[in-house]
Every structure is written in structure tokens, then in C-alpha cells.
C-alpha positions in Angstrom: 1.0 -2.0 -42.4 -2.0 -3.8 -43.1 -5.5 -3.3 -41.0 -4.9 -7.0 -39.9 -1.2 -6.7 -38.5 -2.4 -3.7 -36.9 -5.0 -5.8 -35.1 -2.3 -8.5 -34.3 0.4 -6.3 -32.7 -2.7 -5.2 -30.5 -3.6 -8.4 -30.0 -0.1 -9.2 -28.9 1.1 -6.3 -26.4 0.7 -7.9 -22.7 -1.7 -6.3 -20.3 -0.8 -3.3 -17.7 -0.5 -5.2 -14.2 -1.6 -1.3 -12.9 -4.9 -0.6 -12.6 -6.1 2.8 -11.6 -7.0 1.4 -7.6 -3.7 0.2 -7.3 -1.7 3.6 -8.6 -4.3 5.5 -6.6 -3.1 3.2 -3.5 0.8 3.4 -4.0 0.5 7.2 -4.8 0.8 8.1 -1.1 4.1 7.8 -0.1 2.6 7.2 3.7 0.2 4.3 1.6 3.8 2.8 0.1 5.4 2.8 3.8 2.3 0.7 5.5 2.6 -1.7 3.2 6.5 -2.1 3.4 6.2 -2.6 7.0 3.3 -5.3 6.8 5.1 -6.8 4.0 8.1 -7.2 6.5 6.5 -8.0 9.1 6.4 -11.4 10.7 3.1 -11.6 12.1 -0.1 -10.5 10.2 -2.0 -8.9 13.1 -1.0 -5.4 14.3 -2.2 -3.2 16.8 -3.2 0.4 15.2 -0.2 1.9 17.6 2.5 -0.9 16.7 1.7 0.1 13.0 1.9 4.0 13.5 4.9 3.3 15.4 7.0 1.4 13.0 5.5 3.5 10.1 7.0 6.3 11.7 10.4 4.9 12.3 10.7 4.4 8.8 9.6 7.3 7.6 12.0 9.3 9.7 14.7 6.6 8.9 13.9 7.3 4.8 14.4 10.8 5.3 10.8 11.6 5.6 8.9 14.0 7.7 10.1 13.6 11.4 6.0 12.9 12.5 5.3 12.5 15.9 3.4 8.8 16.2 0.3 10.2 17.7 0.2 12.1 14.2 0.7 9.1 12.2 -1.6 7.5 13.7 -4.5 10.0 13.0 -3.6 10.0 9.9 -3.7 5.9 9.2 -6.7 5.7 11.1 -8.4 8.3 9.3 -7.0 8.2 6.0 -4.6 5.3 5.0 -5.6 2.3 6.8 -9.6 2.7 5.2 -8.0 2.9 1.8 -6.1 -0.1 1.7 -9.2 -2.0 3.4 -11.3 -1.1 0.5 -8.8 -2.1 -1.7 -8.8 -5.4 0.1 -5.2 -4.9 0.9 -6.1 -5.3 4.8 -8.5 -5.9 7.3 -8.7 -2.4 9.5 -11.1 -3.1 12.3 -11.1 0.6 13.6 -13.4 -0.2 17.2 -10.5 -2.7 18.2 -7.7 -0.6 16.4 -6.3 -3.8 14.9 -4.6 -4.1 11.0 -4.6 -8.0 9.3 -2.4 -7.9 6.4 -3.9 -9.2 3.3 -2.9 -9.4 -0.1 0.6 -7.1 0.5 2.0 -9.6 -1.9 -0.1 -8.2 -4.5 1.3 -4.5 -4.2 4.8 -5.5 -2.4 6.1 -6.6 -6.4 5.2 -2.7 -7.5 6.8 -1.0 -4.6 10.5 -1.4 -6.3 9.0 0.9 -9.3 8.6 3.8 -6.5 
């Protein structure tokens, strides 16, 4: 193979859609779940409790860890929800314990590869 059809079938392969945020984001099945629900979801605004709630529901319906809600919560608050708000997935606004979906279309199309 010559050096330029080398540099053509480079050229030619199409671009990963994954980037190293967005595997670090979905690596967490608890991550995956949050933005299943919001996905889902009608409305776009959730209450940090609603969240932990349904997150919890269908973690236990998956056959996940049975988690009590207040322990999900914690955990989203401390952990998950700043995460995906740095990513720009959501709007966490942890003083009025409130979650805005924002771009789950953008990780909802990689979910079906977990």
C-alpha cells in the first residue's frame, strides 16, 4: 500500500461520536439511570427528591441494588447530579434541590450500547 492510500483510508474512517467526558459520564451505571429517567420524563424540571425517587424505582426494577431513596439521593446530590452539570447534560441548582434536563438527547442515542 502506498504512503498516499495510507493517508486516504485515514482520511476516510469517520470520527468516534465518544469522547472521553461522555464515556467517563455513562460509565456509572447510577449516571446511565438519571439520564434514562430525564430522557423519559415529560417535564424538564425535577425536584432533587422526585429524581432520587424514580432513579431508585428503576434501579430496583433493573435488578439493581435495592437503595433506600434517602441513599440515592446523597449520592446524586453529591456525586452524579454535579457530574452531568459539568458536562452540561443538566442544570443542578443544589440550594433549591431542583434538576433541568439539558442536552439528554445527546447521551440518550449512546445508552442502547450499555
Amino acid at each position: 500500500m502506498s504512503h498516499d492510500a495510507a493517508e486516504e483510508t485515514v482520511a476516510e474512517r469517520p470520527k468516534c461520536v465518544w469522547d472521553d467526558q461522555t464515556l467517563s459520564l455513562l460509565a456509572s451505571a447510577r449516571r446511565r439511570t438519571v439520564v434514562a429517567v430525564l430522557a423519559e420524563a415529560a417535564d424538564t424540571t425535577h425536584t432533587l427528591d422526585s429524581l432520587a425517587a424514580r432513579v431508585a424505582e428503576r434501579e430496583a426494577v433493573d435488578g439493581g441494588e435495592d437503595m433506600p431513596t434517602h441513599r440515592v439521593t446523597a449520592d446524586l446530590h453529591h456525586v452524579h447530579l454535579p457530574k452531568l452539570d459539568a458536562a452540561g447534560v443538566l442544570e443542578y441548582d443544589s440550594d433549591q434541590r431542583t434538576v433541568v434536563a439539558r442536552e439528554t438527547a445527546r447521551l440518550e442515542s449512546l445508552l442502547d450500547v450499555f
